[in-house]
C-alpha positions in Angstrom: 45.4 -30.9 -135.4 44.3 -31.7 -131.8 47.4 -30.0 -130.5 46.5 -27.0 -132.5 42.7 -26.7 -131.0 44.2 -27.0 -127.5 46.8 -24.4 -128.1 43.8 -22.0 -130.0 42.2 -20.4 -127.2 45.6 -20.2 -124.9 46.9 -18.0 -128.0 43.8 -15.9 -128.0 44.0 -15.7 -124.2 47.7 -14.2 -124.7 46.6 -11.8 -127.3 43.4 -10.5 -125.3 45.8 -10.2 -122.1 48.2 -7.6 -124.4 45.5 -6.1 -126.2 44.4 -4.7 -122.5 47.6 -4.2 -121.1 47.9 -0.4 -120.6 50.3 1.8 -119.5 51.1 4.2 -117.2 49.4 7.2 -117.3 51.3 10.1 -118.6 49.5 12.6 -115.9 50.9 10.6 -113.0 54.0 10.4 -114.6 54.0 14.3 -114.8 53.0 14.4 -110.8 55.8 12.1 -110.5 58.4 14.5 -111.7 56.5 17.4 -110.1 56.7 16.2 -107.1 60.2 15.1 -107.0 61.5 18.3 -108.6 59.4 20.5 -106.0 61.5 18.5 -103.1 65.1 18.8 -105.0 64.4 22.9 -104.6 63.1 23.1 -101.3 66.4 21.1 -100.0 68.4 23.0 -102.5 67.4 26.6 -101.4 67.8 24.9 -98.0 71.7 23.8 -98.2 72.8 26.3 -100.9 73.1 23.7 -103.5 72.8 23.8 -107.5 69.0 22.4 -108.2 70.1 18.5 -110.1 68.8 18.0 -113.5 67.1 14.4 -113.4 69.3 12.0 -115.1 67.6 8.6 -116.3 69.3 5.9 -114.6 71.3 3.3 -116.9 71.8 0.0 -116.6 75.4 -0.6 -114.7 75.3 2.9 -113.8 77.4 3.4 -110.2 75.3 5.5 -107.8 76.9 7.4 -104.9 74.4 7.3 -102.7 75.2 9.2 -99.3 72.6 10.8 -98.3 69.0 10.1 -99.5 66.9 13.3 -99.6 63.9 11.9 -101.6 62.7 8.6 -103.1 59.2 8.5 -105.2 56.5 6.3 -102.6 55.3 3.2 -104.1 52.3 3.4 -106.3 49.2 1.0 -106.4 49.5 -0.1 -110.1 50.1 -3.5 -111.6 53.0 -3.0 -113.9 56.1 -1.1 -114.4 56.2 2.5 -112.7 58.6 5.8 -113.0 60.3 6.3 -109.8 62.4 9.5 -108.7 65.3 9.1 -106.2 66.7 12.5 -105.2 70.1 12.0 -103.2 73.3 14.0 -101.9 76.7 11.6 -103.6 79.6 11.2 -100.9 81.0 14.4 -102.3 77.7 16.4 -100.7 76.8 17.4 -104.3 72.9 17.1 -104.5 71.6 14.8 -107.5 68.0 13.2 -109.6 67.4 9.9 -110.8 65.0 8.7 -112.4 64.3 4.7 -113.0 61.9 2.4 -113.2 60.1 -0.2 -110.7 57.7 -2.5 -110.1 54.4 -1.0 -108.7 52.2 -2.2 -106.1 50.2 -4.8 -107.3 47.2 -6.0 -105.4 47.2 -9.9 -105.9 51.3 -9.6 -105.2 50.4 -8.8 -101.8 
């Protein structure tokens, strides 16, 4: 029973913690894309390429990665973020990725 007090209050600490865990928000996420897809066309129209759709990355997925045109800047956020990566392959065709990161976390610093 003593065990089972102790352990109490850690358990309700865990479930509080979740209960306020948020995501991120789906604006920024929007401005994410945006801001990516905005850079993909400008260098496009720029070099005569075919604008890339943006492909989620996979896990074990083999990236090409020649050339990077455009990479998503680190975000203040504790917790998981949506990052863009927009890169020419070794075969100069122009290509989106999108995958996910850690974000910058004040107390990691």
């Amino acid at each position: 029973m003593k065990i089972l007090n102790r352990l109490l209050p850690l358990a309700l600490l865990l479930v509080a913690s979740n209960a306020l865990a948020q995501s991120f928000p789906k604006d920024k996420v929007r401005q994410i894309e945006q801001n990516s897809i905005e850079v993909a066309q400008r260098y496009a129209e720029r070099t005569g390429k075919p604008m890339p759709q943006i492909q989620d990355y996979r896990y074990s997925m083999k990236l090409d990665i020649a050339k990077v045109v455009y990479q998503s800047p680190r975000i203040e956020y504790c917790g998981v973020i949506p990052q863009i990566m927009v890169f020419e392959d070794s075969n100069e065709e122009l290509r989106s990725i999108r995958y996910r990161s850690q974000g910058e976390c004040r107390s990691q610093r």
